[in-house]
PyMOL commands that place a pseudoatom at each C-alpha (Angstrom):
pseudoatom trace, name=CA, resn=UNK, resi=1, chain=A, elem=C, hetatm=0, pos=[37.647, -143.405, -116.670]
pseudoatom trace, name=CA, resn=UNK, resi=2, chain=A, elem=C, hetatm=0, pos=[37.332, -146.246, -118.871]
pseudoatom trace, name=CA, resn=UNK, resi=3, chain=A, elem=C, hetatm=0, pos=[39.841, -149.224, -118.930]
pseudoatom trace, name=CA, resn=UNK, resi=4, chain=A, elem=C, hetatm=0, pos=[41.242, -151.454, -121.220]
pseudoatom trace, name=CA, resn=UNK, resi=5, chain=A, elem=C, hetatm=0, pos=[43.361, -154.783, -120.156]
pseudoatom trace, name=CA, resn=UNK, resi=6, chain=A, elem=C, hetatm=0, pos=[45.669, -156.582, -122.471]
pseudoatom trace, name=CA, resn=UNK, resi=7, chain=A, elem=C, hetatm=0, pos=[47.935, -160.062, -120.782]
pseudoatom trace, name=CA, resn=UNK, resi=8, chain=A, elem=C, hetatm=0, pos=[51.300, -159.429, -122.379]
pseudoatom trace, name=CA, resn=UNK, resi=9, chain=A, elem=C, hetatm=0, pos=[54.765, -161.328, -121.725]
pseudoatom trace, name=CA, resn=UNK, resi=10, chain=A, elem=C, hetatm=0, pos=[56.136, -164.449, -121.702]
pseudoatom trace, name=CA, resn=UNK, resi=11, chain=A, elem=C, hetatm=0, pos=[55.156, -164.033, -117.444]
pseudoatom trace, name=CA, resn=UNK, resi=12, chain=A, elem=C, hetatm=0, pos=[51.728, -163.143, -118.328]
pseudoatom trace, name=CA, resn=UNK, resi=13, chain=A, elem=C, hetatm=0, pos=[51.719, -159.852, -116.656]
pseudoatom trace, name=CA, resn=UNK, resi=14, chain=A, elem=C, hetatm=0, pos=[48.300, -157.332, -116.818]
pseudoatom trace, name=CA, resn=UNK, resi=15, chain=A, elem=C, hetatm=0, pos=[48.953, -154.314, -119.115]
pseudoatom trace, name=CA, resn=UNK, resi=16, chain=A, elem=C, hetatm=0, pos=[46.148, -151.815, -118.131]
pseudoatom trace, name=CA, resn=UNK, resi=17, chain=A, elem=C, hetatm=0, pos=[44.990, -149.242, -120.544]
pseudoatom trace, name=CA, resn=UNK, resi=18, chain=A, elem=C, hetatm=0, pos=[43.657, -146.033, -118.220]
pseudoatom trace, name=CA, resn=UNK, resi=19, chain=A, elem=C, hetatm=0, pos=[42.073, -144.084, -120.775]
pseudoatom trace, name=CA, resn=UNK, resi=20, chain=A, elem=C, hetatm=0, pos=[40.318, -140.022, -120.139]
pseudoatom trace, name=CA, resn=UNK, resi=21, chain=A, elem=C, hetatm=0, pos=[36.956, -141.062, -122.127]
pseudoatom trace, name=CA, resn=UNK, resi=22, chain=A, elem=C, hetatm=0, pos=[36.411, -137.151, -122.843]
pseudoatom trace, name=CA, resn=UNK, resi=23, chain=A, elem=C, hetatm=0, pos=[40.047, -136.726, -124.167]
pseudoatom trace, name=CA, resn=UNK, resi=24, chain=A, elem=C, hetatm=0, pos=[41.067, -140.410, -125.016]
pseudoatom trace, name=CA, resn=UNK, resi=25, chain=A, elem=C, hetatm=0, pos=[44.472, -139.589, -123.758]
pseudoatom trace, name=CA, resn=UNK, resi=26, chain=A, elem=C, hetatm=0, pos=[45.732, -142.593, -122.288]
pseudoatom trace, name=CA, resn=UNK, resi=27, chain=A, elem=C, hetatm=0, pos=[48.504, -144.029, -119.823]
pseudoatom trace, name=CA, resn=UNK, resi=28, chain=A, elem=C, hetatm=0, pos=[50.135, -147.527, -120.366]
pseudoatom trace, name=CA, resn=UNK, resi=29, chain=A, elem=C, hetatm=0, pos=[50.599, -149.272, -117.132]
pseudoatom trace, name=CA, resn=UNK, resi=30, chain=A, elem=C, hetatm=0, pos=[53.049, -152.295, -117.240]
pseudoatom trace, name=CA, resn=UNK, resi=31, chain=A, elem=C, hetatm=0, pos=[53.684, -152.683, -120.778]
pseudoatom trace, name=CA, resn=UNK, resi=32, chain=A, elem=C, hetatm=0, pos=[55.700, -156.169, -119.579]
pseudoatom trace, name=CA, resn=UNK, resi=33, chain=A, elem=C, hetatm=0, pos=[56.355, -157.328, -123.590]
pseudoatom trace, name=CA, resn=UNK, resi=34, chain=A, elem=C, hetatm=0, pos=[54.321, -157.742, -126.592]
pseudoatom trace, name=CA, resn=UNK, resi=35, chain=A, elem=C, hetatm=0, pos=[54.699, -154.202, -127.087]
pseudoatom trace, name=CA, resn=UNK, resi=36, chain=A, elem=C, hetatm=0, pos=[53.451, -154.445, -131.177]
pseudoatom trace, name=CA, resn=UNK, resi=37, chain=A, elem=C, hetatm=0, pos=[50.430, -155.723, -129.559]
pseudoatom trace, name=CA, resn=UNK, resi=38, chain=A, elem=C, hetatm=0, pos=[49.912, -153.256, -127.587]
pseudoatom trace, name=CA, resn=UNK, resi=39, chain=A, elem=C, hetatm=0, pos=[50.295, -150.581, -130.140]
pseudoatom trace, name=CA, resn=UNK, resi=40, chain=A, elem=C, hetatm=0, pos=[48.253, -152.004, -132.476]
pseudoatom trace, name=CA, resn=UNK, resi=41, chain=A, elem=C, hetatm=0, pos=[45.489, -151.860, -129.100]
pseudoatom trace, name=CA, resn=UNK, resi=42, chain=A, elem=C, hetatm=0, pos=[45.801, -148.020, -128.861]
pseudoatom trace, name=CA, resn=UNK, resi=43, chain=A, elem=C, hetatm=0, pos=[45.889, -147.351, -132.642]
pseudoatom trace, name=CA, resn=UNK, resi=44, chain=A, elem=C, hetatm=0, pos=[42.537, -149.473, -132.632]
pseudoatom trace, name=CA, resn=UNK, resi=45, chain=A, elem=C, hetatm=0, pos=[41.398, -147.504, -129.798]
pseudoatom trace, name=CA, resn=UNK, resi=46, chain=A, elem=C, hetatm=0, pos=[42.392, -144.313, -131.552]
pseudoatom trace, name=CA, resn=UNK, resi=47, chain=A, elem=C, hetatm=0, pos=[43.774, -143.331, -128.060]
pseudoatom trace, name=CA, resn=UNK, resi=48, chain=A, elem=C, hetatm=0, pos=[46.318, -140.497, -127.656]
pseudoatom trace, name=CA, resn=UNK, resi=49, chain=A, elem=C, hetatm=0, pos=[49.407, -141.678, -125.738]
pseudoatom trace, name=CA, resn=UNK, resi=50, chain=A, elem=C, hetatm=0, pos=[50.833, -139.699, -122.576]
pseudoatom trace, name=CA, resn=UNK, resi=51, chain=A, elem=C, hetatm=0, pos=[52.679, -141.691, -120.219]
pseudoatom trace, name=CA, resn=UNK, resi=52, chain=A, elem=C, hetatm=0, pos=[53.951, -145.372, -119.458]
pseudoatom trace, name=CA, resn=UNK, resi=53, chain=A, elem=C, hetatm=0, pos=[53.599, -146.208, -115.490]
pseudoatom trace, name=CA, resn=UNK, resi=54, chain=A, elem=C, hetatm=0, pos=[55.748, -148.818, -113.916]
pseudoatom trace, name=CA, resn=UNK, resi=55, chain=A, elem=C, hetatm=0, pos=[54.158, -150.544, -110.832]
pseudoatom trace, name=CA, resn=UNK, resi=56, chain=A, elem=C, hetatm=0, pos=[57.771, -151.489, -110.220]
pseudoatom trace, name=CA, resn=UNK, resi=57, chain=A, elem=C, hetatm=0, pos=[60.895, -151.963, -112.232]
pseudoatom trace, name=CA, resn=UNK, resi=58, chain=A, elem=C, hetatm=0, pos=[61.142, -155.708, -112.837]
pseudoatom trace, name=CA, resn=UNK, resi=59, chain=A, elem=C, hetatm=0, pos=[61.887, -156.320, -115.884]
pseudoatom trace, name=CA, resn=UNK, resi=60, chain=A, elem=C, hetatm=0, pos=[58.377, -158.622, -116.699]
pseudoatom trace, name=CA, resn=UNK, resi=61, chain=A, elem=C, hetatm=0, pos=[56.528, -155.344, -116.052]
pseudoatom trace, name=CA, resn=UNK, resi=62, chain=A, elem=C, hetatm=0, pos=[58.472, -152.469, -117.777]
pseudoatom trace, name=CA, resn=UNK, resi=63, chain=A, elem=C, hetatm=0, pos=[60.069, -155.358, -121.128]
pseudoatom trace, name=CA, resn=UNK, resi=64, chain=A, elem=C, hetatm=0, pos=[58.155, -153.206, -123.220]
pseudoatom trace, name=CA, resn=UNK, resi=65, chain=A, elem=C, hetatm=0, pos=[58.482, -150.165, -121.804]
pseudoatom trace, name=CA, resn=UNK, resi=66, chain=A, elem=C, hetatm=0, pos=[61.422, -147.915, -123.584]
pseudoatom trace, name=CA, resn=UNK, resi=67, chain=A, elem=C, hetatm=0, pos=[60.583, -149.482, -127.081]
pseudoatom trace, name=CA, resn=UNK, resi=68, chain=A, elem=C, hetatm=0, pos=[56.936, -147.840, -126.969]
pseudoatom trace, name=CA, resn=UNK, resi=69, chain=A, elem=C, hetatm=0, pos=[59.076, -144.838, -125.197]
pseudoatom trace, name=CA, resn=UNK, resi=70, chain=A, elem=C, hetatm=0, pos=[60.700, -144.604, -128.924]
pseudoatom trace, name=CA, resn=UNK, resi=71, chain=A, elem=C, hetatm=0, pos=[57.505, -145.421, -130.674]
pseudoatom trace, name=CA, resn=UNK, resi=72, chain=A, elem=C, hetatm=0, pos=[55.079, -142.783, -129.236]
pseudoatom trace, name=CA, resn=UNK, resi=73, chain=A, elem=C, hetatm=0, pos=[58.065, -140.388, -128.037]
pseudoatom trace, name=CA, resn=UNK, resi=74, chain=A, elem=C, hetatm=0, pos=[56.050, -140.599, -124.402]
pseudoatom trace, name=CA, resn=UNK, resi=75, chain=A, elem=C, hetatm=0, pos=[57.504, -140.721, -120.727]
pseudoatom trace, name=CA, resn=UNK, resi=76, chain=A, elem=C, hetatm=0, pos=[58.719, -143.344, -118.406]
pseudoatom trace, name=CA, resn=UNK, resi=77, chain=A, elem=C, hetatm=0, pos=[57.629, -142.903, -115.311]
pseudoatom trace, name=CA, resn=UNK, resi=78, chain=A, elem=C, hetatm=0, pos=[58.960, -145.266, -112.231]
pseudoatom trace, name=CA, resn=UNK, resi=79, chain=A, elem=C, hetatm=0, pos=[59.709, -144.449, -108.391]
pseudoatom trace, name=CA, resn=UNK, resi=80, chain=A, elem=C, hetatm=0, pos=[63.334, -143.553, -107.818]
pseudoatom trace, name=CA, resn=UNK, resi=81, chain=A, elem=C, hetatm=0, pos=[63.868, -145.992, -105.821]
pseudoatom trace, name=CA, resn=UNK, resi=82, chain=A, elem=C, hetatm=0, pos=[63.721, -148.979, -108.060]
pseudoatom trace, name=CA, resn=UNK, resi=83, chain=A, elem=C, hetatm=0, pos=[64.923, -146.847, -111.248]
pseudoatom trace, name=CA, resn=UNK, resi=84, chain=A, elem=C, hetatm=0, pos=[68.157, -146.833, -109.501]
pseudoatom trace, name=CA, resn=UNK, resi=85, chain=A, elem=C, hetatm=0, pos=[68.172, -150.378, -107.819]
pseudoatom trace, name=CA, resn=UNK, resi=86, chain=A, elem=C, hetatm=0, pos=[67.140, -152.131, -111.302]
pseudoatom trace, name=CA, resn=UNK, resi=87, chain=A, elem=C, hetatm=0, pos=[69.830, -150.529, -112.916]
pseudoatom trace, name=CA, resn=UNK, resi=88, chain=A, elem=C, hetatm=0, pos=[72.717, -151.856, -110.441]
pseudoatom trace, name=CA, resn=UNK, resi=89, chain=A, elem=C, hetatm=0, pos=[75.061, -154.202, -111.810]
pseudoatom trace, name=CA, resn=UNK, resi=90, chain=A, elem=C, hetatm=0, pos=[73.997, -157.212, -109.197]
pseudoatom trace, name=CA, resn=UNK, resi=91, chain=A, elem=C, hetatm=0, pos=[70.037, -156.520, -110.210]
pseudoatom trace, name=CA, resn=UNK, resi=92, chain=A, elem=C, hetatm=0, pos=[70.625, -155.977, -113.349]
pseudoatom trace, name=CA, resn=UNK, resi=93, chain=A, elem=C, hetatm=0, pos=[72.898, -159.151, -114.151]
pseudoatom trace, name=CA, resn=UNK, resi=94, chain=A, elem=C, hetatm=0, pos=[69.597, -161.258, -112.823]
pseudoatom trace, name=CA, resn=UNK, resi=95, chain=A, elem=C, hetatm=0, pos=[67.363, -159.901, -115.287]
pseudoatom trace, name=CA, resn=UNK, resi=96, chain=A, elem=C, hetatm=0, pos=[69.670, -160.596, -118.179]
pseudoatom trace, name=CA, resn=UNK, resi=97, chain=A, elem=C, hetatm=0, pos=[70.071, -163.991, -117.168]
pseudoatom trace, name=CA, resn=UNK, resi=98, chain=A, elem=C, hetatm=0, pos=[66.084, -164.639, -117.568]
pseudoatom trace, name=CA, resn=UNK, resi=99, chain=A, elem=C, hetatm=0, pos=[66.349, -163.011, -121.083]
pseudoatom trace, name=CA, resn=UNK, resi=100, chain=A, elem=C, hetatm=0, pos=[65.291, -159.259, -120.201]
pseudoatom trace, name=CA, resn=UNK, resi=101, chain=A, elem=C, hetatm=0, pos=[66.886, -156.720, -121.594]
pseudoatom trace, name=CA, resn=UNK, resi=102, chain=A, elem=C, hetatm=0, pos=[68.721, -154.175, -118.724]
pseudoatom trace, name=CA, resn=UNK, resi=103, chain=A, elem=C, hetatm=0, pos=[66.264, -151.232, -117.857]
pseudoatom trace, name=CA, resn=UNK, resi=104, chain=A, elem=C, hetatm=0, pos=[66.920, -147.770, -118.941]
pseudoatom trace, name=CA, resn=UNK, resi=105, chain=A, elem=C, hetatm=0, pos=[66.769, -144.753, -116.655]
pseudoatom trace, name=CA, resn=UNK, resi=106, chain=A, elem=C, hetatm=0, pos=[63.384, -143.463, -116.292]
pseudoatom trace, name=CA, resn=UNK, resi=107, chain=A, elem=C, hetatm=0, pos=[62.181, -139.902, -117.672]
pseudoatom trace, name=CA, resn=UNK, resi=108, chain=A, elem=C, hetatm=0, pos=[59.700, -139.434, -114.497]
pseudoatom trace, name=CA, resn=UNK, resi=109, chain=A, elem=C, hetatm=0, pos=[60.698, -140.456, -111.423]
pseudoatom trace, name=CA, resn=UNK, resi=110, chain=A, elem=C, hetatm=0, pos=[57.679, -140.927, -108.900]
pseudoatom trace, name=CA, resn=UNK, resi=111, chain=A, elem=C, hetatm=0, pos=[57.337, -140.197, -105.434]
pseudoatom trace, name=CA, resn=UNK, resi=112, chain=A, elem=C, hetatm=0, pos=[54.879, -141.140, -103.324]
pseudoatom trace, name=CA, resn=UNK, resi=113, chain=A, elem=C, hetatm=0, pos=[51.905, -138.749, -103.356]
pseudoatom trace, name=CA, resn=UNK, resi=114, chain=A, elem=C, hetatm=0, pos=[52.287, -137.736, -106.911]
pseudoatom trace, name=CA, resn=UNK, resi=115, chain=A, elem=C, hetatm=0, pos=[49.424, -137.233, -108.963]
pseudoatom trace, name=CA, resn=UNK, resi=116, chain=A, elem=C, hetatm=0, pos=[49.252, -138.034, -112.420]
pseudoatom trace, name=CA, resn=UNK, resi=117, chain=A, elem=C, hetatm=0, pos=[47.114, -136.537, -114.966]
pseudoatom trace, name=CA, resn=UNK, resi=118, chain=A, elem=C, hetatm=0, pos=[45.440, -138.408, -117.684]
pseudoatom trace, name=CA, resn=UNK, resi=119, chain=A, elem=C, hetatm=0, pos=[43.379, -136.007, -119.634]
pseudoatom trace, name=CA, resn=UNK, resi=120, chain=A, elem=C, hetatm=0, pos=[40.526, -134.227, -118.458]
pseudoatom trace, name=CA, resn=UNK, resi=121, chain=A, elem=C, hetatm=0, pos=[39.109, -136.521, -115.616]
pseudoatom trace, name=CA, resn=UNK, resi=122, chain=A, elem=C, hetatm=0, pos=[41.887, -139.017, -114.750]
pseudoatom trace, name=CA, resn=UNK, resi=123, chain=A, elem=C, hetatm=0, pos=[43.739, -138.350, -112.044]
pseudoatom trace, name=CA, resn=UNK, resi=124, chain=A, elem=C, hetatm=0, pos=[46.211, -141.079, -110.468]
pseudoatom trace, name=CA, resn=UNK, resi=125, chain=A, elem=C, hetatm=0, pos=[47.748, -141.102, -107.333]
pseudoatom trace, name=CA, resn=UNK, resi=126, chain=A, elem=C, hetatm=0, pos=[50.906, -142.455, -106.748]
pseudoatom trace, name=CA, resn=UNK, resi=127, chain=A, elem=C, hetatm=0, pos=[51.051, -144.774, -103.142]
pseudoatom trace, name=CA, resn=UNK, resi=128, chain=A, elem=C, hetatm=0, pos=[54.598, -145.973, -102.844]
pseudoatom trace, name=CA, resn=UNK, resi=129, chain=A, elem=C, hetatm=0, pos=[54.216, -149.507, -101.400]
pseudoatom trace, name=CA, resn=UNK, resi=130, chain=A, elem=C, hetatm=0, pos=[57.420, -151.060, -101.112]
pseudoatom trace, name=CA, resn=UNK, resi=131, chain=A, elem=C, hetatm=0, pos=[58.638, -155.170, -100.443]
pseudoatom trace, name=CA, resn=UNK, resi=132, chain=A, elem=C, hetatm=0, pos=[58.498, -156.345, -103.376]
pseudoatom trace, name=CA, resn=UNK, resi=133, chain=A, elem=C, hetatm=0, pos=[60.834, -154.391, -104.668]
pseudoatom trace, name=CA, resn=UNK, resi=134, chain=A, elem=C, hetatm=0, pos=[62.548, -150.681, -103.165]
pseudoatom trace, name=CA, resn=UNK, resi=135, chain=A, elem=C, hetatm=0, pos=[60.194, -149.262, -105.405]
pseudoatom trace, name=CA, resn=UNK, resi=136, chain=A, elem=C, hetatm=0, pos=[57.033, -150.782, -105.877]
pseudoatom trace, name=CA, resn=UNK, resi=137, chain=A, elem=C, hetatm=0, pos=[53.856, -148.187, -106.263]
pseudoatom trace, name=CA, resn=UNK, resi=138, chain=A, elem=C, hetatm=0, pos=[50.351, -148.723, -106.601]
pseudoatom trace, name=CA, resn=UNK, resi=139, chain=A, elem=C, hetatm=0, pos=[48.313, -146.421, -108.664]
pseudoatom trace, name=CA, resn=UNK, resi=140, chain=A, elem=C, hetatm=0, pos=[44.793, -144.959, -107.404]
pseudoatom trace, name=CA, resn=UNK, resi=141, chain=A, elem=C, hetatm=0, pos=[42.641, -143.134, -109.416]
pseudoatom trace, name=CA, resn=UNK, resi=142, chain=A, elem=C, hetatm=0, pos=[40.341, -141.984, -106.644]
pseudoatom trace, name=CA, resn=UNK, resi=143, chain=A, elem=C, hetatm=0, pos=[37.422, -143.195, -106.834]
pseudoatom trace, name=CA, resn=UNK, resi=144, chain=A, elem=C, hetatm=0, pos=[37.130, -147.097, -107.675]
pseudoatom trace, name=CA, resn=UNK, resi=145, chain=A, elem=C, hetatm=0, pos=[40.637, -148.497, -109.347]
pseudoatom trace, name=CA, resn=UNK, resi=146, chain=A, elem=C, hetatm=0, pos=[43.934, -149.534, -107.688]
pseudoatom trace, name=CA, resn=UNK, resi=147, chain=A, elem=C, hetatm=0, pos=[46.445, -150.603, -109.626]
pseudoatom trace, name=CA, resn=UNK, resi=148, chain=A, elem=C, hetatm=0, pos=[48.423, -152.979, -107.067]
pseudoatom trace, name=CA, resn=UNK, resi=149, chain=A, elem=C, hetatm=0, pos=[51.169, -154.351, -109.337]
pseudoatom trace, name=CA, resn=UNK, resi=150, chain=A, elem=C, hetatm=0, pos=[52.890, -157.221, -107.887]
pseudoatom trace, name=CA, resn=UNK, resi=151, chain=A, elem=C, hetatm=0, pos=[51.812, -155.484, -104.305]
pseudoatom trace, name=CA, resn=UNK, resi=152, chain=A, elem=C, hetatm=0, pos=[48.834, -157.268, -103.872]
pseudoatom trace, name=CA, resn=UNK, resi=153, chain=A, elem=C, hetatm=0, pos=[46.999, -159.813, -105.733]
pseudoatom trace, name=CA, resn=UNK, resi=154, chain=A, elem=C, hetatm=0, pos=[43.630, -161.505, -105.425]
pseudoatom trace, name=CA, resn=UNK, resi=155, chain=A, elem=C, hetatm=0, pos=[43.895, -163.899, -102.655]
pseudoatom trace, name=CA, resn=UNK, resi=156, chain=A, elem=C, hetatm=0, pos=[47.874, -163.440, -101.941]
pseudoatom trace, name=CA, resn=UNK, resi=157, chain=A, elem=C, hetatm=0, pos=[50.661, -160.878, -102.382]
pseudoatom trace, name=CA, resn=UNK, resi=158, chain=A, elem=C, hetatm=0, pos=[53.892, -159.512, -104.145]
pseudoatom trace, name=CA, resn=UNK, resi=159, chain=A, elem=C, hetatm=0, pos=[57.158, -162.784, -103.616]
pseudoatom trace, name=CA, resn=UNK, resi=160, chain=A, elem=C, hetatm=0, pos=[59.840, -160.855, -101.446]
pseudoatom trace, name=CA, resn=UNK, resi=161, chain=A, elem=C, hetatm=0, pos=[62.651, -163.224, -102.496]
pseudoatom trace, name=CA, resn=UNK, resi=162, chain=A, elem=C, hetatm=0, pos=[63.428, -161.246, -105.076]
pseudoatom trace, name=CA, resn=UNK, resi=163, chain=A, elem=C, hetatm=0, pos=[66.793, -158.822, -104.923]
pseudoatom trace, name=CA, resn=UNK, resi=164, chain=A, elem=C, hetatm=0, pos=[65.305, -155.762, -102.689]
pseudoatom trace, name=CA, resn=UNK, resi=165, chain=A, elem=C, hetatm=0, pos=[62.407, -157.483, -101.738]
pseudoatom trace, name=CA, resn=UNK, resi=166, chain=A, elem=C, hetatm=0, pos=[61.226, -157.358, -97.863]
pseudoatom trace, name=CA, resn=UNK, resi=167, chain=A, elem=C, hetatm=0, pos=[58.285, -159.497, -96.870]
pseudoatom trace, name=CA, resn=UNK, resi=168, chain=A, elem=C, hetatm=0, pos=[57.489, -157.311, -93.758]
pseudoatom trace, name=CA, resn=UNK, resi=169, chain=A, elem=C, hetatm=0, pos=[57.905, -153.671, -95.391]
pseudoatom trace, name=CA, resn=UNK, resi=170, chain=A, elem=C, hetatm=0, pos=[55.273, -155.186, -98.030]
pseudoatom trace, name=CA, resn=UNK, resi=171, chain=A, elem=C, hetatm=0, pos=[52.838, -156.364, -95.252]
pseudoatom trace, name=CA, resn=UNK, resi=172, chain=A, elem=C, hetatm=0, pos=[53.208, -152.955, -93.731]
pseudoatom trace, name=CA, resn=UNK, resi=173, chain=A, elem=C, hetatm=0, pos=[52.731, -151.175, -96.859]
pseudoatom trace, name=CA, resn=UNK, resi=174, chain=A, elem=C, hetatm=0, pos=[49.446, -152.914, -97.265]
pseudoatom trace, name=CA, resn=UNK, resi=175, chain=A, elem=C, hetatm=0, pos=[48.489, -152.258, -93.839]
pseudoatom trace, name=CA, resn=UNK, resi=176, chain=A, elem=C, hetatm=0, pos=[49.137, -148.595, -93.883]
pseudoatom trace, name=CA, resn=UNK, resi=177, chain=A, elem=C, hetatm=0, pos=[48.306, -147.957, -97.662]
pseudoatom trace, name=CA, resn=UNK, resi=178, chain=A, elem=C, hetatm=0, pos=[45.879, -150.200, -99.126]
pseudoatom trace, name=CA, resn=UNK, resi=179, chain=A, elem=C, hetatm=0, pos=[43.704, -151.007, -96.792]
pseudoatom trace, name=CA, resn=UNK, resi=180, chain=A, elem=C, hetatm=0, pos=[42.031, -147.672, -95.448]
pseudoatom trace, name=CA, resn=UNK, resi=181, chain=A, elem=C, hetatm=0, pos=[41.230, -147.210, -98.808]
pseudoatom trace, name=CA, resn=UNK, resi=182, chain=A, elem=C, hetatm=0, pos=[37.191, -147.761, -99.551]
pseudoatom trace, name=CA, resn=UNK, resi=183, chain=A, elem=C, hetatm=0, pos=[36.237, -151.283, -99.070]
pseudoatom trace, name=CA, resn=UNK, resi=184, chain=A, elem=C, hetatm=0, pos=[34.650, -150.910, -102.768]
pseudoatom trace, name=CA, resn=UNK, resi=185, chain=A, elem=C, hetatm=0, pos=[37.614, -149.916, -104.075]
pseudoatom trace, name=CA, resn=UNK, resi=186, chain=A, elem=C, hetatm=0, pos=[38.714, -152.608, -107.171]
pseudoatom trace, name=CA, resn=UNK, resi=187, chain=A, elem=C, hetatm=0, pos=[41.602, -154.575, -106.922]
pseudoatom trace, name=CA, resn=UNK, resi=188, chain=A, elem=C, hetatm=0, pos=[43.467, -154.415, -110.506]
pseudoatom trace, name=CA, resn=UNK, resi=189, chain=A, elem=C, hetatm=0, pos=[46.737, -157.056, -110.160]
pseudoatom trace, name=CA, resn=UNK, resi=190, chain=A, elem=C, hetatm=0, pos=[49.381, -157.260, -112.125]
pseudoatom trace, name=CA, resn=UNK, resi=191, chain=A, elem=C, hetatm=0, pos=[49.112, -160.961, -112.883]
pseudoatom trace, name=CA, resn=UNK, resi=192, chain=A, elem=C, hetatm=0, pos=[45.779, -163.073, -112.677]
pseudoatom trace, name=CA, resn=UNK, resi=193, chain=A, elem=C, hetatm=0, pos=[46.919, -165.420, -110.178]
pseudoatom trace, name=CA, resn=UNK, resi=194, chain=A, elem=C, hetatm=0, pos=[43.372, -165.412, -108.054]
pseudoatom trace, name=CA, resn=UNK, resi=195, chain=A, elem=C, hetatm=0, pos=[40.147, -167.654, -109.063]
pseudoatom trace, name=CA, resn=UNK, resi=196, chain=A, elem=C, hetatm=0, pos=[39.171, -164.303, -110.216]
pseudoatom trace, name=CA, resn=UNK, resi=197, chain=A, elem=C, hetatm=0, pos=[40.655, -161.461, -112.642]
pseudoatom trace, name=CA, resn=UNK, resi=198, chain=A, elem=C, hetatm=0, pos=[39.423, -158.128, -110.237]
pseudoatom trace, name=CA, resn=UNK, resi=199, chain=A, elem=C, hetatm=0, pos=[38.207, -158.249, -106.787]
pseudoatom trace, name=CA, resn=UNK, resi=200, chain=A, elem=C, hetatm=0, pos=[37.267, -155.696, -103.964]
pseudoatom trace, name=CA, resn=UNK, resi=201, chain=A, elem=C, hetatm=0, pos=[39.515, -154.391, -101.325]
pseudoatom trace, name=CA, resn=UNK, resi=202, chain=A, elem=C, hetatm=0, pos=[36.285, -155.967, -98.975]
pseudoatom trace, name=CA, resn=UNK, resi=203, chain=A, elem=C, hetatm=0, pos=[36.429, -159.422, -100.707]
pseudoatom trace, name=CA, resn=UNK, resi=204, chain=A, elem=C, hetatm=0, pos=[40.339, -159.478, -100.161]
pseudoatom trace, name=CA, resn=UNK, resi=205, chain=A, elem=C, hetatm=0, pos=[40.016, -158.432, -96.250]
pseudoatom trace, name=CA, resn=UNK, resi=206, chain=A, elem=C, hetatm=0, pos=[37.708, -161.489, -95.850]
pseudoatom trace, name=CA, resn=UNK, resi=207, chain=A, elem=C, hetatm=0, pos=[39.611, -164.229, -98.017]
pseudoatom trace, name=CA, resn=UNK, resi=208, chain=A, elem=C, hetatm=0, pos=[43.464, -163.010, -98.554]
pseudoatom trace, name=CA, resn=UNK, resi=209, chain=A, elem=C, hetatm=0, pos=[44.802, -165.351, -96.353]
pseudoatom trace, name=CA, resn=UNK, resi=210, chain=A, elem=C, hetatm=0, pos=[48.562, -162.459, -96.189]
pseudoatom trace, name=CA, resn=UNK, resi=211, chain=A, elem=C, hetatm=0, pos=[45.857, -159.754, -94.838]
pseudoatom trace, name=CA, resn=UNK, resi=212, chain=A, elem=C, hetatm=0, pos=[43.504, -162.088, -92.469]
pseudoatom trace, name=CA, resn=UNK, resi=213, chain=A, elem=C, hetatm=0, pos=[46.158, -163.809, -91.069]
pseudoatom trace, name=CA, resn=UNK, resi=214, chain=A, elem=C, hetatm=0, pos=[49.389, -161.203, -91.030]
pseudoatom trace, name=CA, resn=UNK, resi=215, chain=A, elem=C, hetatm=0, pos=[47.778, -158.072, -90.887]
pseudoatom trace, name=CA, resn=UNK, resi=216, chain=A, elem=C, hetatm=0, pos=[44.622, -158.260, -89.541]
pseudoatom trace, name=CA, resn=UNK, resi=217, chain=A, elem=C, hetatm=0, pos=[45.674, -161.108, -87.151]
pseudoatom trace, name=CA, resn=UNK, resi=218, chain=A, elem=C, hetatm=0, pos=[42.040, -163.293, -87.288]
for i in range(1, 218): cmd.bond("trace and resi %d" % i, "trace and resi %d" % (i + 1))
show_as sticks, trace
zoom trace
């Protein structure tokens, strides 16, 4: 697997670039705005488009998301559970007051355990890991990335304040599905909020102050 990262958005969110080396099919996580910018990545790339992957379904993460839909004539993919929350009237009416346009209903709605092909070597598997929203996921492709979202970044995790959010359910979804993952396992956020871009599942059990002190209870 090889990797790409752009920072699109006026929020600054982490648009990954998971790309099959042997195919150069490629999936779009989080295409959160900028969207020209991002095209212009995977035309320089000469990549082959096959999916877009929301992490979740607010609206920083997924701005760009059904204009690139048009563009490459690819999939959305999002859990169901936030597909249908984000497009509620109450959810939806927050959004559009911050300037995002409402989301549109997904193509590919994820469940947890799905796997997702990306050419010939890229498999990712779907963890749904809600509390930050209904229907936040994380992506893992198996071997050495997770793609947390707004799950779990380096040195803290996802705001629960948020419409849907739950503070506990997210604590518990990191408990129960991030951490018995490999302890080299690399921690791709969805915002670079840490004194680092990446880190390691083992760095963030020492020093993530949400898992030493809520989950693992040091």
């Amino acid at each position: 697997m090889k990797l790409d990262v752009l920072t699109v958005g006026a929020l600054a969110v982490r648009c990954y670039l998971v790309i099959c080396p042997e195919t150069k099919e490629v999936a779009i996580i989080d295409p959160g705005g900028d969207e020209g910018r991002i095209l212009q990545r995977i035309r320089e790339l000469d990549l082959i488009p096959k999916y877009i992957l929301a992490t979740h379904g607010h609206a920083d993460h997924v701005a760009g998301a059904w204009w690139l839909r048009r563009k490459l004539e690819i999939p959305v993919a999002m859990h169901e559970a936030d597909d249908r929350f984000f497009r509620e009237p109450d959810a939806a009416a927050i959004f559009s007051a911050w300037g995002f346009e409402p989301n549109e209903p997904a193509d590919i709605l994820l469940k947890d355990g799905d796997i997702i092909p990306v050419g010939e070597t890229v498999k990712l598997l779907v963890l749904h890991t809600p509390g930050h929203s209904p229907g936040s996921v994380c992506f893992y492709d198996g071997e050495k990335y997770l793609f947390t979202g707004d799950t779990l970044f380096v040195g803290g995790v996802g705001r629960a304040d948020l419409p849907g959010g739950d503070f506990e359910q997210m604590l518990h979804s990191i408990k129960t599905k991030i951490l018995p993952l490999p302890d080299e396992t690399i921690i791709c956020p969805g915002h670079d909020y840490g004194d680092q871009p990446f880190s390691t599942l083992a760095r963030e059990k020492q020093t993530n102050p949400y898992i030493v002190e809520f989950i693992l209870g040091r």
